[in-house]
MDAnalysis code that builds the backbone (N, CA, C; Angstrom):
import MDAnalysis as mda
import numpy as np

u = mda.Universe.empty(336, n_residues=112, atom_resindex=np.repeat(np.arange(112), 3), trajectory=True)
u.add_TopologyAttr("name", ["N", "CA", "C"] * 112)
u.add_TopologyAttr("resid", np.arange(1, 113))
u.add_TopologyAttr("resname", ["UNK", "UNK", "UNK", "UNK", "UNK", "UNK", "UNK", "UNK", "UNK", "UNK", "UNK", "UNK", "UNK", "UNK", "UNK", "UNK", "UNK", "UNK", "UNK", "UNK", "UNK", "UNK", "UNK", "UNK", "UNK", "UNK", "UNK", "UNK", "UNK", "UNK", "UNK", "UNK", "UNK", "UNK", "UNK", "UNK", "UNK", "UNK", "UNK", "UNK", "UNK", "UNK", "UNK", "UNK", "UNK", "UNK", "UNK", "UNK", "UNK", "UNK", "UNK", "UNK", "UNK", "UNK", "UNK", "UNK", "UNK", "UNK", "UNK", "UNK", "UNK", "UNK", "UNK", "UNK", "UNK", "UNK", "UNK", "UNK", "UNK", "UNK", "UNK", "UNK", "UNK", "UNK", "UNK", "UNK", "UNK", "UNK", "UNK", "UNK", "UNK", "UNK", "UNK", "UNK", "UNK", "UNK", "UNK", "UNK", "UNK", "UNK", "UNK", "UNK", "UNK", "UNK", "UNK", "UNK", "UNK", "UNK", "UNK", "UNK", "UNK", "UNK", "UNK", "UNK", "UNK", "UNK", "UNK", "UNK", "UNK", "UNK", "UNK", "UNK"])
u.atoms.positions = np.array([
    [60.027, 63.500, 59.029],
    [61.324, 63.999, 59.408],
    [62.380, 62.957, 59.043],
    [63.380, 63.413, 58.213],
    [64.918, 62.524, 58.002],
    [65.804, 62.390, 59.243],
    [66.083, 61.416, 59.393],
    [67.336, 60.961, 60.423],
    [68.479, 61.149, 59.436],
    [69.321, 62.202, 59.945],
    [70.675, 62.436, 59.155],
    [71.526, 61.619, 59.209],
    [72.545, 60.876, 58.251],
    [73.208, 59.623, 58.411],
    [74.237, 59.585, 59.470],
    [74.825, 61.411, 59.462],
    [75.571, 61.112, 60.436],
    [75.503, 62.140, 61.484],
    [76.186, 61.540, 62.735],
    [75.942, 62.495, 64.132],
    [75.906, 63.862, 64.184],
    [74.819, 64.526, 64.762],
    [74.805, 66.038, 64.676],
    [74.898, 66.097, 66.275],
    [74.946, 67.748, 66.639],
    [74.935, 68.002, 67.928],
    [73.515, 67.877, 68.362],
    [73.194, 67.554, 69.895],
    [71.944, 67.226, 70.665],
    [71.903, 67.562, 71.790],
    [71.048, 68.543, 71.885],
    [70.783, 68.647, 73.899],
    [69.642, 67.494, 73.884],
    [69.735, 66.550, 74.961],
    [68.737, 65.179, 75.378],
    [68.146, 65.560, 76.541],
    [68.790, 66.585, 77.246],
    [67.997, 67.256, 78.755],
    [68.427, 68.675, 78.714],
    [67.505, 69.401, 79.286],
    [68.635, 70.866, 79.630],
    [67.251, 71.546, 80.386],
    [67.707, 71.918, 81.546],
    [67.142, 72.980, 82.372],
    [67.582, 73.656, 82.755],
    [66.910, 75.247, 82.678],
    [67.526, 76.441, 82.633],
    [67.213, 76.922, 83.715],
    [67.930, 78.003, 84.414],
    [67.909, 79.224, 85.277],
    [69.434, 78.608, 86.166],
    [69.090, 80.208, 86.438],
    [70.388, 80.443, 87.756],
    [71.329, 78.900, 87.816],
    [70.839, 77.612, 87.332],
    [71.801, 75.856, 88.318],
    [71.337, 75.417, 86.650],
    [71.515, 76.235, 85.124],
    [71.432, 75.463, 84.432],
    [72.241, 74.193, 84.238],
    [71.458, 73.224, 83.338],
    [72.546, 71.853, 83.660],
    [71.746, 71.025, 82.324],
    [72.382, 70.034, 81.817],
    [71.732, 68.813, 80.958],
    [72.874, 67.544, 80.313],
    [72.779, 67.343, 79.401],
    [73.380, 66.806, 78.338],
    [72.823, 66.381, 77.263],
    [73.694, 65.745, 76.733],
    [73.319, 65.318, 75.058],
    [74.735, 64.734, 74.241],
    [74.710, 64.980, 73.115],
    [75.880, 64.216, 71.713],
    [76.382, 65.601, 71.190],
    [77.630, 65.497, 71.286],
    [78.202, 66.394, 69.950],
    [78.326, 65.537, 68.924],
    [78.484, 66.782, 67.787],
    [78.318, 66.009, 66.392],
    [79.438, 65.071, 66.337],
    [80.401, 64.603, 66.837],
    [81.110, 63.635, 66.555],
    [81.032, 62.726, 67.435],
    [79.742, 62.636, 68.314],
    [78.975, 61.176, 68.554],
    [79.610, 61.213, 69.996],
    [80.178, 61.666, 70.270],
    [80.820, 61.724, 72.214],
    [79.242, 62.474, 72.982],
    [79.244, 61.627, 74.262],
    [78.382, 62.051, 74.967],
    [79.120, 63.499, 75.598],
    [78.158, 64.333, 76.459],
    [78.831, 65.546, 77.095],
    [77.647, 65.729, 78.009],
    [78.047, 66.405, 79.213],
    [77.207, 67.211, 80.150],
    [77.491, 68.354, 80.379],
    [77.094, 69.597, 80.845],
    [77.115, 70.224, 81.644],
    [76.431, 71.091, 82.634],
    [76.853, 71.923, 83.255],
    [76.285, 73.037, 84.598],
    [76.837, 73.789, 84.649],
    [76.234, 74.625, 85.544],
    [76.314, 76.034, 85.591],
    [76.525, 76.406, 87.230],
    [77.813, 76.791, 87.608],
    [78.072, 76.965, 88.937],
    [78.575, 78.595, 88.966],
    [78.086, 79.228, 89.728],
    [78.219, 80.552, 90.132],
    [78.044, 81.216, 88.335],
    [78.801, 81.545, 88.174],
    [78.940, 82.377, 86.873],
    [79.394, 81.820, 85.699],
    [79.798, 80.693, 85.688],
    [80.731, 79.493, 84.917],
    [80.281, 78.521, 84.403],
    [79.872, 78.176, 83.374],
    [79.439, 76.905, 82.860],
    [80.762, 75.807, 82.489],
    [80.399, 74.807, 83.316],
    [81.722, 73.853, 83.459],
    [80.803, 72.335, 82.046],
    [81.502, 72.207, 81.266],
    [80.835, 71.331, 80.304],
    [82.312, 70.169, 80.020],
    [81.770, 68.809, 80.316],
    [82.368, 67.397, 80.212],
    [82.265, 66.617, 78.671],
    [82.971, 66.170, 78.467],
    [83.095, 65.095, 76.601],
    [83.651, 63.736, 77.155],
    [82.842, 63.178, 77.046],
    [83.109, 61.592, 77.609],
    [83.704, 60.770, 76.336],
    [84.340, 59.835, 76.266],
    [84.885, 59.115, 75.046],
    [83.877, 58.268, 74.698],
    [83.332, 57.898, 73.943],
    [82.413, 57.296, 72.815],
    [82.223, 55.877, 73.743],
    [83.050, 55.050, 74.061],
    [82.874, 53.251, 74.487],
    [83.203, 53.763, 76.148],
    [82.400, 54.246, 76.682],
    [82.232, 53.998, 78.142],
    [81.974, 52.941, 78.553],
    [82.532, 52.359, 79.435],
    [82.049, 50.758, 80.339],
    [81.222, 51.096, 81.359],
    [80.469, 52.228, 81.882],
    [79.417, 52.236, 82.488],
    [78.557, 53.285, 81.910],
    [76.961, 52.977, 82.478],
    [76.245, 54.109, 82.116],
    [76.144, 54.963, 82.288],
    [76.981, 55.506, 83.664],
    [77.293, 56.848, 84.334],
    [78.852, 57.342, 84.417],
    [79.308, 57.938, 83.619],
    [80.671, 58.016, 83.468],
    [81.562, 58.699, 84.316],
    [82.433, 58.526, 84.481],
    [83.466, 58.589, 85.691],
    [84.975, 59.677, 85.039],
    [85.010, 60.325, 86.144],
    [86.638, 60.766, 85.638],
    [87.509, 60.428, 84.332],
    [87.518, 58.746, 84.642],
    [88.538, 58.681, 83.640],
    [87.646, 58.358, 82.227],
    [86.670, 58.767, 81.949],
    [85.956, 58.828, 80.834],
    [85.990, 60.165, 80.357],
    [86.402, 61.348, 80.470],
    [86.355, 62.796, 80.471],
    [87.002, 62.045, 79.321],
    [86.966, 63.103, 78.207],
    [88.217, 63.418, 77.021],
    [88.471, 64.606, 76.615],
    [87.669, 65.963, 76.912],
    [87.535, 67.352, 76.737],
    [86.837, 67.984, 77.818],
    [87.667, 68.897, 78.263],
    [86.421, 69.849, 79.071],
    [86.810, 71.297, 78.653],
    [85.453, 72.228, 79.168],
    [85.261, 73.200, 78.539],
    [84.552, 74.682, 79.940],
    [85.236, 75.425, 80.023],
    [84.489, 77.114, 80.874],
    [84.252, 77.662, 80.155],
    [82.983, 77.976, 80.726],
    [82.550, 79.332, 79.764],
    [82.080, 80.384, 80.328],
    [82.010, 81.676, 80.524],
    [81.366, 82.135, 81.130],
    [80.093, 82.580, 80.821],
    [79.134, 83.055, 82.086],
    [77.448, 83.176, 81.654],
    [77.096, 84.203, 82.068],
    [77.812, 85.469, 82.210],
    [77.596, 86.718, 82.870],
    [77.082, 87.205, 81.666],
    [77.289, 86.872, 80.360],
    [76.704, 87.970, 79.330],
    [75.093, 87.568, 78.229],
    [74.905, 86.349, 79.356],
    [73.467, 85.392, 78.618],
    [72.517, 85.514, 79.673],
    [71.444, 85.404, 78.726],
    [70.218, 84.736, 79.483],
    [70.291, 83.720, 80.103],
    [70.416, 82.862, 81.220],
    [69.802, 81.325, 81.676],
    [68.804, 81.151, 81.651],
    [67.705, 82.112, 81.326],
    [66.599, 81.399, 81.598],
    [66.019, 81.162, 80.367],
    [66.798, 81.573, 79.080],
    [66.347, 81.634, 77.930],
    [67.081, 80.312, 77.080],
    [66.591, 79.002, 76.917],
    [67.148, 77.472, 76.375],
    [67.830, 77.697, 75.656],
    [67.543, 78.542, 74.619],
    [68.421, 79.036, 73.215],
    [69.628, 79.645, 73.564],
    [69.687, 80.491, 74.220],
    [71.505, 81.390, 74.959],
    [72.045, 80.289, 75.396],
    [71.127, 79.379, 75.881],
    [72.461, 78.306, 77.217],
    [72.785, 77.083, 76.168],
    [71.861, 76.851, 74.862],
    [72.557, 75.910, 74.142],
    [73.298, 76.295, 73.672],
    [73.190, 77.678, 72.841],
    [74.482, 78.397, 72.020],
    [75.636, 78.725, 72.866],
    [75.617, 78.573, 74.217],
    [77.183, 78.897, 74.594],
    [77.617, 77.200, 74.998],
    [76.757, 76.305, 75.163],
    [77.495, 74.571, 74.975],
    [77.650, 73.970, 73.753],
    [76.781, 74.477, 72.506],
    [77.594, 74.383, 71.440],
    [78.911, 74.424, 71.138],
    [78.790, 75.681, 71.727],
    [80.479, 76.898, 71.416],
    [81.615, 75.314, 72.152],
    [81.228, 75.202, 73.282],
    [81.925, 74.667, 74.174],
    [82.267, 73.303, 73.960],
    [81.448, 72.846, 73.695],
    [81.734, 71.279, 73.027],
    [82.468, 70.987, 71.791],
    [81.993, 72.155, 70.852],
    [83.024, 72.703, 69.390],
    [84.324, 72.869, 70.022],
    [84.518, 73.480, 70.482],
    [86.052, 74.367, 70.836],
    [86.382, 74.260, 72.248],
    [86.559, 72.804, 72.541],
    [87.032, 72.773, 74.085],
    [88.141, 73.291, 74.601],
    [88.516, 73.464, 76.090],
    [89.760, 74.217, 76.563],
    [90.919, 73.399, 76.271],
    [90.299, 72.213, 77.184],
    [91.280, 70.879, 76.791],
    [90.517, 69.678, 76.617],
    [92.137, 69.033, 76.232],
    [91.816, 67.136, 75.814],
    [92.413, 66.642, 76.396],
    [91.939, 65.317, 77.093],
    [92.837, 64.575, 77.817],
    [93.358, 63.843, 76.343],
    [95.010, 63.309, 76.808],
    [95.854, 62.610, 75.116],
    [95.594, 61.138, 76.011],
    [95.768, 59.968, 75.318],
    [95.667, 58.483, 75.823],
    [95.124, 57.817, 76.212],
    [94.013, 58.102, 75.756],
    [92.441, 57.814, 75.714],
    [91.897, 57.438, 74.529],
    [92.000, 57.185, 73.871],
    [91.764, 57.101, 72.440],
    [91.602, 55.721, 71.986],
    [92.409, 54.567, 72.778],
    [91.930, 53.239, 72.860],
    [91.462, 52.700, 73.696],
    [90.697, 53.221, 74.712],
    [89.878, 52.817, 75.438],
    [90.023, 52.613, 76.665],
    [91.247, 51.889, 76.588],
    [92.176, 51.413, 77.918],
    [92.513, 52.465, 79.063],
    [91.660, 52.287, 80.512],
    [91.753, 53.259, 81.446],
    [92.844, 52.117, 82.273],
    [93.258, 52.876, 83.798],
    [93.839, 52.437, 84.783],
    [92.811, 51.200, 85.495],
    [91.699, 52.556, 85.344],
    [90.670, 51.664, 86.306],
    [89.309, 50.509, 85.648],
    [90.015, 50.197, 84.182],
    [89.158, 49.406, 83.132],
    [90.086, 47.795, 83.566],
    [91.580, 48.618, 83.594],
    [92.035, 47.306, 84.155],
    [92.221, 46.621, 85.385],
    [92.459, 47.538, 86.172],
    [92.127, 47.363, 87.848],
    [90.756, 46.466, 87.577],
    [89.917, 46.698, 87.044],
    [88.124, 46.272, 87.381],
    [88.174, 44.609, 87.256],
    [89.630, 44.476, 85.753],
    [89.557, 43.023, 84.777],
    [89.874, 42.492, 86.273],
    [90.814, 42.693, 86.617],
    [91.959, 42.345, 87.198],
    [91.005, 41.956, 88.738],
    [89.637, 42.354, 88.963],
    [88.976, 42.292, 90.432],
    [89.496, 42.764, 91.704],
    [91.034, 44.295, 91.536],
    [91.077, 44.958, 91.788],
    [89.902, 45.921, 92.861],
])
């Protein structure tokens, strides 16, 4: 098997039914998660240089609803093809984020 030179999309976890949930990489190398609450798949895009391993609010850079009334959950393939969709074509972007610099990156320097 070839390792492609550059970033493709990746589910790294995903479990399905009724509380689907996982994450993985979109193809432009940003981590993402999401879940599945009532009828709604709520999906997160973290910015690339996170300062922790578990990312926080101000690491969001896109988020994405979708709805799941017209898929399978219990079927892996329906619930990746609608976080594809979602990670492709988010609702929104957070703007000023882009160099890294959070509130709370400097609060942290600062021993805030």
């Amino acid at each position: 098997m070839e390792i492609p030179a550059t970033p493709t999309f990746t589910v790294e976890d995903i479990s399905v039914g009724a509380y689907a949930h996982g994450f993985g990489t979109t193809a432009d190398g940003n981590s993402y998660a999401f879940r599945v609450r009532k009828s709604t798949m709520h999906v997160e895009i973290y910015r690339v240089n996170a300062e922790t391993e578990v990312p926080t609010p101000d690491d969001v850079v896109a988020s994405a609803q979708r709805s799941v009334r017209e898929i399978d959950l219990t079927d892996e393939r329906s619930v990746i093809a609608v976080v594809r969709d979602a990670v492709t074509h988010p609702d929104s972007s957070v703007d000023g984020q882009e160099d890294g610099t959070t509130v709370r990156a400097v609060l942290s320097r600062l021993g805030l």
